[in-house]
C-alpha positions as a Markdown table, in Angstrom:
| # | Residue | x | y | z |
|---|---|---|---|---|
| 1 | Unk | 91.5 | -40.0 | 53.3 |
| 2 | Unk | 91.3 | -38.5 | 50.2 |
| 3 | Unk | 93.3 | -39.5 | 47.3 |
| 4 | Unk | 94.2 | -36.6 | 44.4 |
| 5 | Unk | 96.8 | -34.3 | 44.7 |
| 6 | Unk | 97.2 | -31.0 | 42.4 |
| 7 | Unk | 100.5 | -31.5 | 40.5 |
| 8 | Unk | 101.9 | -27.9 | 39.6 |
| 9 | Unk | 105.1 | -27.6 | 37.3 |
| 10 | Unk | 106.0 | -24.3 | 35.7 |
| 11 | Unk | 108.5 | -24.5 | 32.7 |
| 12 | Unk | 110.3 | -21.4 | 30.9 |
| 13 | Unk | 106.7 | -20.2 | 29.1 |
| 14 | Unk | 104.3 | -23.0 | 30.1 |
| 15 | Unk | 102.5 | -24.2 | 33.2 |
| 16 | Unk | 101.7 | -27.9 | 33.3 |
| 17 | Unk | 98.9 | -28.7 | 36.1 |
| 18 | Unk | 97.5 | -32.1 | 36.6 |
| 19 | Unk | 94.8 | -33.8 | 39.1 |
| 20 | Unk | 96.5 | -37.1 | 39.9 |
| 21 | Unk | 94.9 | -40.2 | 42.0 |
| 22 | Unk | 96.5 | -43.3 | 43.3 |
| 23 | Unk | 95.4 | -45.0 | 39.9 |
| 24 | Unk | 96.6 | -42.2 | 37.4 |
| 25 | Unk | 96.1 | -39.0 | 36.2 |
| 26 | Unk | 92.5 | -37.6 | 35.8 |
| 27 | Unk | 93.3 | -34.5 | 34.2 |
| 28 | Unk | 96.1 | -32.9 | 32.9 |
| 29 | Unk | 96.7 | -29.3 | 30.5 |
| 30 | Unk | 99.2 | -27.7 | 29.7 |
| 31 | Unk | 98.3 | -23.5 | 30.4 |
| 32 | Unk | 101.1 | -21.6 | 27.7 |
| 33 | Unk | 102.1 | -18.2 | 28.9 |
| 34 | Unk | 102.6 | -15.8 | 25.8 |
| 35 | Unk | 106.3 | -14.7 | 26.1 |
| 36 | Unk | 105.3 | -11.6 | 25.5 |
| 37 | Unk | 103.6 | -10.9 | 28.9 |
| 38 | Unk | 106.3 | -12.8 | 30.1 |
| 39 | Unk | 109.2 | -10.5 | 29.3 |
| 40 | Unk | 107.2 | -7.2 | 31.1 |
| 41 | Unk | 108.4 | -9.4 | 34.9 |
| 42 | Unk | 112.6 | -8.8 | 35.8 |
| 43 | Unk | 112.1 | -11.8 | 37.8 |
| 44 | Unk | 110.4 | -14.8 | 37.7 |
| 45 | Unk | 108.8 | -14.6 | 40.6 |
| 46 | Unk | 107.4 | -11.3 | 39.7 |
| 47 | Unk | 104.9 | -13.6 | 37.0 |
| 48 | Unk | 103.5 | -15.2 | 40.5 |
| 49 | Unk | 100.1 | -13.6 | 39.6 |
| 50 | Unk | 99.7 | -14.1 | 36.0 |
| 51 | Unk | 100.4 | -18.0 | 36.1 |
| 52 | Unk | 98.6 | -18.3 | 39.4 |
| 53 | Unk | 95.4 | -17.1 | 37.7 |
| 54 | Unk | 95.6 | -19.0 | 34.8 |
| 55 | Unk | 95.7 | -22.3 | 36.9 |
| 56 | Unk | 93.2 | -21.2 | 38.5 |
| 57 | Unk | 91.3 | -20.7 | 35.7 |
| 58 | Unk | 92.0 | -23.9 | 34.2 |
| 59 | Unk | 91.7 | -26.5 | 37.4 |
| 60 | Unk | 88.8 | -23.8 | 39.2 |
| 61 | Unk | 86.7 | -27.1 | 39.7 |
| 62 | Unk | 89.1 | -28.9 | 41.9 |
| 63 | Unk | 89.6 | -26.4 | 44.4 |
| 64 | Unk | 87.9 | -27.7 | 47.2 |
| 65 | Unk | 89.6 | -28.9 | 50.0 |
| 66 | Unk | 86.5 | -31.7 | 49.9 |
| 67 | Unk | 88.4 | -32.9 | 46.8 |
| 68 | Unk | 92.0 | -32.8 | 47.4 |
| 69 | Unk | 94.5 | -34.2 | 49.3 |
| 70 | Unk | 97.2 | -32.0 | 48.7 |
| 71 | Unk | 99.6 | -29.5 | 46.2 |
| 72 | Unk | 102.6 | -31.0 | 44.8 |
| 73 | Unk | 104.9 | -28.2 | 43.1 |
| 74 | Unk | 107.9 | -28.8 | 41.2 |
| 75 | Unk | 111.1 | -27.9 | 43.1 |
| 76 | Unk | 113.0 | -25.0 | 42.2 |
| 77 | Unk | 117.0 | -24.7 | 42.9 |
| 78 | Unk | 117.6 | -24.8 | 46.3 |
| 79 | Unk | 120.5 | -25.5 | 48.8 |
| 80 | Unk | 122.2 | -28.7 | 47.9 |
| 81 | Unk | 120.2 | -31.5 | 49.7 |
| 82 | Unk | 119.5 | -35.2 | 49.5 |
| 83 | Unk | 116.4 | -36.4 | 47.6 |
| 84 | Unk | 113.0 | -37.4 | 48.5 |
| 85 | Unk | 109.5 | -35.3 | 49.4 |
| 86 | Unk | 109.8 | -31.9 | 51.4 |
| 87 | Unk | 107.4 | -30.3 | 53.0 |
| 88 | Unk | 106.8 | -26.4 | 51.4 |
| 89 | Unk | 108.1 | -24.2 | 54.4 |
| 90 | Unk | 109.1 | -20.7 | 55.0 |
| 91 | Unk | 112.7 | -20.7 | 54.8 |
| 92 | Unk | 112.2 | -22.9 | 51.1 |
| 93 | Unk | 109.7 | -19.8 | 50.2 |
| 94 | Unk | 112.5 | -16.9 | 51.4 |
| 95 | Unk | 114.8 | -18.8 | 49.3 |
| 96 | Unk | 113.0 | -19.5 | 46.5 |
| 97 | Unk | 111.3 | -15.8 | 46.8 |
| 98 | Unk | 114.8 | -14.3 | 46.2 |
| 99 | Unk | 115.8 | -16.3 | 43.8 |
| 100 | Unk | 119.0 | -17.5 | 46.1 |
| 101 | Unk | 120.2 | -20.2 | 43.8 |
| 102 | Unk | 118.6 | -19.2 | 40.5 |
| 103 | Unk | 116.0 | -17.2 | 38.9 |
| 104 | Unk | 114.1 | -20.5 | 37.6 |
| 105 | Unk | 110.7 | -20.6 | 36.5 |
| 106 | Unk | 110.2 | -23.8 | 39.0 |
| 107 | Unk | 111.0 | -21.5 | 41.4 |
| 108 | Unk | 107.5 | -20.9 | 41.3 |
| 109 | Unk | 106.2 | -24.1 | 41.7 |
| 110 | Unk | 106.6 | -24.3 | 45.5 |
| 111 | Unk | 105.4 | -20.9 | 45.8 |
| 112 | Unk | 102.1 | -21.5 | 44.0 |
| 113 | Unk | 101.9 | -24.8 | 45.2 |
| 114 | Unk | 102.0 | -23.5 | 48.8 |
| 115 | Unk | 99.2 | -20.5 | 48.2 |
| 116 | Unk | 96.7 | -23.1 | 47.1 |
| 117 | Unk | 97.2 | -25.5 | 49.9 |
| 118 | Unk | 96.6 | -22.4 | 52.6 |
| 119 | Unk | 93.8 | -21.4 | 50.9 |
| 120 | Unk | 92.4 | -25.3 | 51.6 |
| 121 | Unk | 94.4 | -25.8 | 54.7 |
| 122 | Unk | 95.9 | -28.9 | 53.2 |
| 123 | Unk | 99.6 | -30.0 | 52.4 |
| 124 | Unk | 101.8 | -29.4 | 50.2 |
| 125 | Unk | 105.2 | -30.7 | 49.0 |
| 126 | Unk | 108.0 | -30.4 | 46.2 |
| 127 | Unk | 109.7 | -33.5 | 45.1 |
| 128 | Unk | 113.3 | -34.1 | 44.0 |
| 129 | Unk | 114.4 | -30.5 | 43.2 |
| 130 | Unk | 117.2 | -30.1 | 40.7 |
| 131 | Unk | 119.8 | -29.6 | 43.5 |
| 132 | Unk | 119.5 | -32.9 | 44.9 |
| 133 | Unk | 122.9 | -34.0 | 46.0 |
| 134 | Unk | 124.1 | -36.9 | 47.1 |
| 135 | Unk | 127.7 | -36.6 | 45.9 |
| 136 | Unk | 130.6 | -39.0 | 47.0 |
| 137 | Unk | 133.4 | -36.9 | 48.3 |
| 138 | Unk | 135.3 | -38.3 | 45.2 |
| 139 | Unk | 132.7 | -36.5 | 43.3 |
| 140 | Unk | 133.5 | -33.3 | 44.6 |
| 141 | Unk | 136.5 | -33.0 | 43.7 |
| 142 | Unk | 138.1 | -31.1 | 40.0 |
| 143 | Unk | 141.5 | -31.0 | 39.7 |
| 144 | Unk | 141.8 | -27.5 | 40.4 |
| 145 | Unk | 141.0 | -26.2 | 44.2 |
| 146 | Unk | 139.4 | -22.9 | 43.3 |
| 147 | Unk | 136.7 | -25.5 | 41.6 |
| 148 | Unk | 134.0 | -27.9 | 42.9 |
| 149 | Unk | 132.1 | -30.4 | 41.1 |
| 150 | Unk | 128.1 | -29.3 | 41.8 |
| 151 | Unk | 125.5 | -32.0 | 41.5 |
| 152 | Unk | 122.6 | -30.7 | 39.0 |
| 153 | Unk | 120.9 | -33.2 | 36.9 |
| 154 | Unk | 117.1 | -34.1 | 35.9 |
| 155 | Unk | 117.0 | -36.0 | 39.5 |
| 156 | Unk | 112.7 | -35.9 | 39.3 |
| 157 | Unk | 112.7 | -38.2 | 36.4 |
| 158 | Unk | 116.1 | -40.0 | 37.3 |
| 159 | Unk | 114.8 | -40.9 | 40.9 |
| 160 | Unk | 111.0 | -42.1 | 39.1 |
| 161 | Unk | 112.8 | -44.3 | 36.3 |
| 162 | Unk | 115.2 | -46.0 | 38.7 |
| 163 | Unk | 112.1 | -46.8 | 40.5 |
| 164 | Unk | 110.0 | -48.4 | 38.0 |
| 165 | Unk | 113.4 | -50.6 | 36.7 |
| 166 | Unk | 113.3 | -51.3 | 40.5 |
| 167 | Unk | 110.2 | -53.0 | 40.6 |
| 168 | Unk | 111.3 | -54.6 | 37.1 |
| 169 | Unk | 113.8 | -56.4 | 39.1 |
| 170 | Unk | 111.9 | -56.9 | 42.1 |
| 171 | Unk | 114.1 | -54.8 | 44.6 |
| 172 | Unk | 113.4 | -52.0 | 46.8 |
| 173 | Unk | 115.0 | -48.9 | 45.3 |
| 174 | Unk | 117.8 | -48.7 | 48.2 |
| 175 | Unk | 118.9 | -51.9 | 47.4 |
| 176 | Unk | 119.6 | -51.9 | 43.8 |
| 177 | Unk | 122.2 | -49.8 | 41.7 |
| 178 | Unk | 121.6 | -48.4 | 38.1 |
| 179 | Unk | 123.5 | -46.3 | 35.5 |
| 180 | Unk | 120.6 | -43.7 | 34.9 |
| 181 | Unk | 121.0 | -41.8 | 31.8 |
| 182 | Unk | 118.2 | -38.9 | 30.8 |
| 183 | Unk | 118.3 | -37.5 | 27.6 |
| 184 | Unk | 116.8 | -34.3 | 26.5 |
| 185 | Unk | 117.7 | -31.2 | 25.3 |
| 186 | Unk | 121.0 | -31.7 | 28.2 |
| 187 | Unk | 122.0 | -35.0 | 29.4 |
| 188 | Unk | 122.0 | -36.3 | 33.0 |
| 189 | Unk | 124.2 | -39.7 | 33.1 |
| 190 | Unk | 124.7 | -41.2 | 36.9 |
| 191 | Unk | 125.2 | -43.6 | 39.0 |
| 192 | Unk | 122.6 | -44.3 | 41.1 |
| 193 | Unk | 123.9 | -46.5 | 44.3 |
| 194 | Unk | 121.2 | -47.4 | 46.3 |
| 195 | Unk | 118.7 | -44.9 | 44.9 |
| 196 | Unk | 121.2 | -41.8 | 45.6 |
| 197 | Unk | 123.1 | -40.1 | 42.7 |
| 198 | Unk | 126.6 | -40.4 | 43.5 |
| 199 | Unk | 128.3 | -38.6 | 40.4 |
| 200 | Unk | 126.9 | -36.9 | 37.7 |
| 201 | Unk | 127.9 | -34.5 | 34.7 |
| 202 | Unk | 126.9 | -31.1 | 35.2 |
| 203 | Unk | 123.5 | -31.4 | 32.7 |
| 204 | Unk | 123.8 | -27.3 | 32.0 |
| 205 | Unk | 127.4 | -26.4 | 31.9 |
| 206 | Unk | 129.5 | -29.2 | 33.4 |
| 207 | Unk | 131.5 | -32.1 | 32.0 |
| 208 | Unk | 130.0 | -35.0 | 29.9 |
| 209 | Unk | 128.4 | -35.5 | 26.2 |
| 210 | Unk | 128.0 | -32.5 | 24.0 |
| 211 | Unk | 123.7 | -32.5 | 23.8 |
| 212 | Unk | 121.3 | -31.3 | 21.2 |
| 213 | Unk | 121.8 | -27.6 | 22.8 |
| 214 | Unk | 124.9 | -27.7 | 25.4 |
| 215 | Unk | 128.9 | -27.9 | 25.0 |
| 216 | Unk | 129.1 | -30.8 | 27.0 |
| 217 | Unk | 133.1 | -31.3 | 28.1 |
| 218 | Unk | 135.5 | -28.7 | 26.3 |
| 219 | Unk | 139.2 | -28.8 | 25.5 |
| 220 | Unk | 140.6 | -26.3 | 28.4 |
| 221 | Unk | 143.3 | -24.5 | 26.7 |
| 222 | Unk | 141.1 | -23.9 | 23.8 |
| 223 | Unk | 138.0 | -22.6 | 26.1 |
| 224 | Unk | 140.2 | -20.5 | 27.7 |
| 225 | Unk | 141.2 | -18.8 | 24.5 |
| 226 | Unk | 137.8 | -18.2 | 23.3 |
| 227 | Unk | 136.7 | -16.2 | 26.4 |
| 228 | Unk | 139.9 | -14.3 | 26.2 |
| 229 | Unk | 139.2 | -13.7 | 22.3 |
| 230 | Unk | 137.6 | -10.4 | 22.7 |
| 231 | Unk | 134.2 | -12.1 | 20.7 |
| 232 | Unk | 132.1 | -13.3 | 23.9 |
| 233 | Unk | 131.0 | -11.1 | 26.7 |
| 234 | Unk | 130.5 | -13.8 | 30.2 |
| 235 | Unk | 126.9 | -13.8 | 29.5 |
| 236 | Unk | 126.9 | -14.4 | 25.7 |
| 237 | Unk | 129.3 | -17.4 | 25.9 |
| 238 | Unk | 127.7 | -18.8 | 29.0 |
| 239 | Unk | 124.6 | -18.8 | 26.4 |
| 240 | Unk | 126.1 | -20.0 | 23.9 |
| 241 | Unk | 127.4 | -22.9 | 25.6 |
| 242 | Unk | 123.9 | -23.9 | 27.4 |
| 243 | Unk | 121.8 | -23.1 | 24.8 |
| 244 | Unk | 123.6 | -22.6 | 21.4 |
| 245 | Unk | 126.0 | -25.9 | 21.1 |
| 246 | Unk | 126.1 | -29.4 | 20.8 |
| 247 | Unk | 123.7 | -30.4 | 17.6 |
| 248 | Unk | 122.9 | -26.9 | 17.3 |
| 249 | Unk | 126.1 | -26.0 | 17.4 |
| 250 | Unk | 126.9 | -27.8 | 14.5 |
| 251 | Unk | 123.9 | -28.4 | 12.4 |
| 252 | Unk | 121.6 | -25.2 | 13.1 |
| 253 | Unk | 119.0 | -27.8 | 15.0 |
| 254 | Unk | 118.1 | -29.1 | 18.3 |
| 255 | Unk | 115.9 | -31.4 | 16.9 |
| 256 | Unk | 116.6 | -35.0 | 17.1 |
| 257 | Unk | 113.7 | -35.9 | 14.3 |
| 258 | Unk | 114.9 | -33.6 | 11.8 |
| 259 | Unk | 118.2 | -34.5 | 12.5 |
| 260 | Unk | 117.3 | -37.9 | 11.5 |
| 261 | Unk | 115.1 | -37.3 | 9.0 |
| 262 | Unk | 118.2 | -35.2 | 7.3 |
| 263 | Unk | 120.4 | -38.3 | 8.2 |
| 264 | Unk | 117.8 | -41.0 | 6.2 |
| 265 | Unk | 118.1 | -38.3 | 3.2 |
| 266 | Unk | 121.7 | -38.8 | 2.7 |
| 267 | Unk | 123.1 | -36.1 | 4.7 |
| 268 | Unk | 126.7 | -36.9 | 5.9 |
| 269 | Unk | 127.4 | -34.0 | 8.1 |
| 270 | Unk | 124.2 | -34.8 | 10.2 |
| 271 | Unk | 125.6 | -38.3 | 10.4 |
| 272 | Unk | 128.5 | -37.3 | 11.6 |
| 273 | Unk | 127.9 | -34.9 | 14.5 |
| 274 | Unk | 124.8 | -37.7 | 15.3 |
| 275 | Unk | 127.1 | -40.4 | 15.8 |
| 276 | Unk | 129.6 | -38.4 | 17.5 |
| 277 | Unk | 127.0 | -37.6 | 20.3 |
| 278 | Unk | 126.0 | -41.1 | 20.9 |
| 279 | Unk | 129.5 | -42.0 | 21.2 |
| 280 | Unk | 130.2 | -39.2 | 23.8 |
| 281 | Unk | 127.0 | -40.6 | 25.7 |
| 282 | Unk | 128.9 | -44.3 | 25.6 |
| 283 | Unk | 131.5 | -43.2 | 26.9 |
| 284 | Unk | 129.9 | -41.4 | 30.0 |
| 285 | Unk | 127.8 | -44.2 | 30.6 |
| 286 | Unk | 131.1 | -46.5 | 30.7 |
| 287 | Unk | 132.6 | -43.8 | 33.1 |
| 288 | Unk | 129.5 | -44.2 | 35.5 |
| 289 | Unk | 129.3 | -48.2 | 35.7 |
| 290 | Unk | 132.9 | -47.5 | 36.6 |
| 291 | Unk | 131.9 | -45.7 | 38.9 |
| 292 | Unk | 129.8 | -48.2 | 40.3 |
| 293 | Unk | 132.7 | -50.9 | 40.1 |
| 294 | Unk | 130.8 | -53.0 | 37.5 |
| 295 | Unk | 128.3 | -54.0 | 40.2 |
| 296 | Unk | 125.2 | -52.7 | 38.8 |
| 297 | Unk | 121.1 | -53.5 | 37.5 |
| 298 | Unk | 121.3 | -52.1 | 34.8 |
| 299 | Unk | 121.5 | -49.1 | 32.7 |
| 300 | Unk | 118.0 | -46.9 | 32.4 |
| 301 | Unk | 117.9 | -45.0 | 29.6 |
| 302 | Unk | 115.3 | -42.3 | 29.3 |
| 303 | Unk | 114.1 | -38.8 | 28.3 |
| 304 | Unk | 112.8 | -37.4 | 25.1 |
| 305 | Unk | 115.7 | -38.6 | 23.1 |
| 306 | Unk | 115.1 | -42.1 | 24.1 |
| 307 | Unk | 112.0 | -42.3 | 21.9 |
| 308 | Unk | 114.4 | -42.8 | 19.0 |
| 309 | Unk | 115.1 | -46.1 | 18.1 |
| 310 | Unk | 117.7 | -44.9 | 16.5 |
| 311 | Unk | 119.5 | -43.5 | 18.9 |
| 312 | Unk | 118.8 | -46.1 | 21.3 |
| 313 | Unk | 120.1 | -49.0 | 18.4 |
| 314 | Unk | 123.2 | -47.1 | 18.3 |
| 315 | Unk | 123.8 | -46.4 | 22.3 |
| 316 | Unk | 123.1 | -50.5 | 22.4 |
| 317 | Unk | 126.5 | -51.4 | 20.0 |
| 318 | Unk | 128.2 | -49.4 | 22.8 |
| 319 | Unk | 127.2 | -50.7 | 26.1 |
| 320 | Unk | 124.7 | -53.8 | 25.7 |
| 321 | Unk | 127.7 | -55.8 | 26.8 |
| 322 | Unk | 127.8 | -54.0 | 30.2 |
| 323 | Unk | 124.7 | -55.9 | 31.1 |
| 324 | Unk | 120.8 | -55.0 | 30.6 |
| 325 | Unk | 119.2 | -52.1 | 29.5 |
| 326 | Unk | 116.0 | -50.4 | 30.3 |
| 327 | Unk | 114.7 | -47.8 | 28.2 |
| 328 | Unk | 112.0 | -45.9 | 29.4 |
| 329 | Unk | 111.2 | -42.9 | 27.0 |
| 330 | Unk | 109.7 | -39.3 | 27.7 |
| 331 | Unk | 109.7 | -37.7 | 31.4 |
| 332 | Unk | 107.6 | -38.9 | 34.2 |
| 333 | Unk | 107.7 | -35.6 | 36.3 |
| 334 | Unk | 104.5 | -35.2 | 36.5 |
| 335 | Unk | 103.8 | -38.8 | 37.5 |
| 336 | Unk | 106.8 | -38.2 | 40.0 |
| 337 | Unk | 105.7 | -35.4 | 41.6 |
| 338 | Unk | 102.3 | -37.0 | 42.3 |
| 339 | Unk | 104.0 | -40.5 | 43.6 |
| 340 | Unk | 106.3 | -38.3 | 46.0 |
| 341 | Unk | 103.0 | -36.7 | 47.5 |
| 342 | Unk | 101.5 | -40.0 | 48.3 |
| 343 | Unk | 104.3 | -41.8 | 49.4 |
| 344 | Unk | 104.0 | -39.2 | 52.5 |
| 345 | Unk | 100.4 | -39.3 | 52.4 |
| 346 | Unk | 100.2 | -43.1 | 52.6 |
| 347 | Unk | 102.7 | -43.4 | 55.4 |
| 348 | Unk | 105.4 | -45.3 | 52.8 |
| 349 | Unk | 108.0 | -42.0 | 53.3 |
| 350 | Unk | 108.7 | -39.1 | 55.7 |
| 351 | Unk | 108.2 | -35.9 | 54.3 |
| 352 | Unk | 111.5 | -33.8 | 55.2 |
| 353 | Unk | 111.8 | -30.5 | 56.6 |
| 354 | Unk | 114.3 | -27.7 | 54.1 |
């Protein structure tokens, strides 16, 4: 059997594409999509040809059905569903096509994903899409009827860390227990009980830690005063909130290394909003070993943010006494995606059917 898969994963104005074998990646790019040409398409799916072309253009060589083994696409939001690899299908396209669950640029990793593979009559898969959900039926529940708690968090790169502090520890995945907490420009903090994600804040406009871009947990009364305020329309606020908050919010900047760099100059506001955000994250990460009833691996702590030693010095006075920590910076989605694809391929997993 062959062994490369083409990994596909659209973003907001980029397309990454990789060629990935059992022993690492052999080529990766990132294709940028000037937003521009972007903005002329109502829906996302409506770029389908514009980023289909360019990756062709840039991976033309590795078309062959002679050379690959399959098409991995990242997975767009779908219904809620438990994680693993699924197999590309037509209700998954209809869905995705439609934009059922949201008009997401990964939306269009499936569908590119599954052109490629009928034009070589090979597979193709999506791995861990962002609606994953393996929620408790504690999770579920609010406090307030008309509201349920939705499981969305970063579960490609939580599911691919807690496997490599997995093999750190020598266990399967479904036998260990983790406090997983990716951070990026929003923050995904779970419990992971055998390899499932149990709880989670809402990473785009839930509970949890203020990030460098979203509100995090807000005061009710005050929230409710501000949307009644006559200054937000729905959509502004909801942007504001996502987009516009947290460090921004406060100091102007997403950006964790300016931020710091501002902070090593003296700056006492930066400081102060900085600190405040680590010790929202401690606390989450206290409410998830909770969670787990103190019967846990370890905590795995890992995203973009978790390049900062910095940051990761200052989460450590928080928790280090809840037992070990693993940090394991940047996202592996990429790598994730490919390791999904030949889990199936090498008989070690089931692909499942949407």
């Amino acid at each position: 059997m062959k062994n490369t898969v083409l990994v596909i994963n659209p973003g907001s104005t980029s397309t990454k594409i990789a060629i990935w074998a059992t022993t690492g990646s052999i080529f990766q790019q990132t294709v940028t999509h000037p937003s521009e040409e972007l903005a002329k398409f109502p829906k996302v799916v409506d770029q389908f040809d514009l980023r289909l072309g360019a990756l062709m253009e840039a991976v033309g060589e590795w078309l062959d059905s002679d050379k690959l083994s399959a098409v991995v696409g990242r997975g767009g939001p779908l219904r809620p569903l438990e994680g693993g690899t699924y197999f590309i299908n037509e209700p998954m396209l209809i869905d995705l096509r439609a934009g059922k669950y949201s008009n997401h640029a990964s939306n269009l990793g499936a569908l590119m994903a599954h052109y490629l593979a009928g034009e070589l009559t090979i597979p193709c898969f999506v791995v861990d899409p962002v609606t994953v959900d393996e929620f408790s039926p504690f999770a579920r529940i609010s406090g307030l009827p008309e509201i349920v708690r939705k499981c969305r968090s970063h579960a490609l790169n939580i599911k691919a860390v807690a496997r490599e502090a997995a093999a750190m520890v020598n266990q399967p995945l479904d036998q260990c227990n983790f406090v997983v907490v990716h951070m990026g420009g929003g923050l995904s903090i779970c419990p992971l009980a055998g390899g499932k994600i149990i709880d989670v804040n809402d990473a785009l406009l839930g509970m949890g830690p203020f990030s460098p871009e979203r509100a995090g947990a807000l005061p009710i009364g005050p929230l409710v005063e501000l949307c009644f305020s006559g200054k937000y329309s729905k959509p502004d606020l909801l942007q504001r909130l996502s987009t516009n908050a947290g460090l921004k919010g406060y100091l102007g900047t997403p950006d964790l290394i300016e931020i710091e760099k501002r902070i090593e100059s003296g700056d006492q506001e930066a400081l102060l909003h900085y600190n405040a955000m680590c010790y929202q994250i401690g606390k989450e990460i206290g409410a998830a070993a909770v969670v787990l009833k103190g019967r846990f691996d370890g905590i795995v702590m890992t995203g973009g943010m978790a390049n900062s030693a910095r940051l990761i010095d200052t989460l450590k006075e928080y928790v280090s006494f809840l037992g070990r920590i693993f940090v394991i910076p940047g996202e592996k989605e990429m790598e994730a995606l490919a390791l999904g694809a030949f889990r199936v391929l090498d008989g070690k997993e089931k692909a499942k059917t949407y």
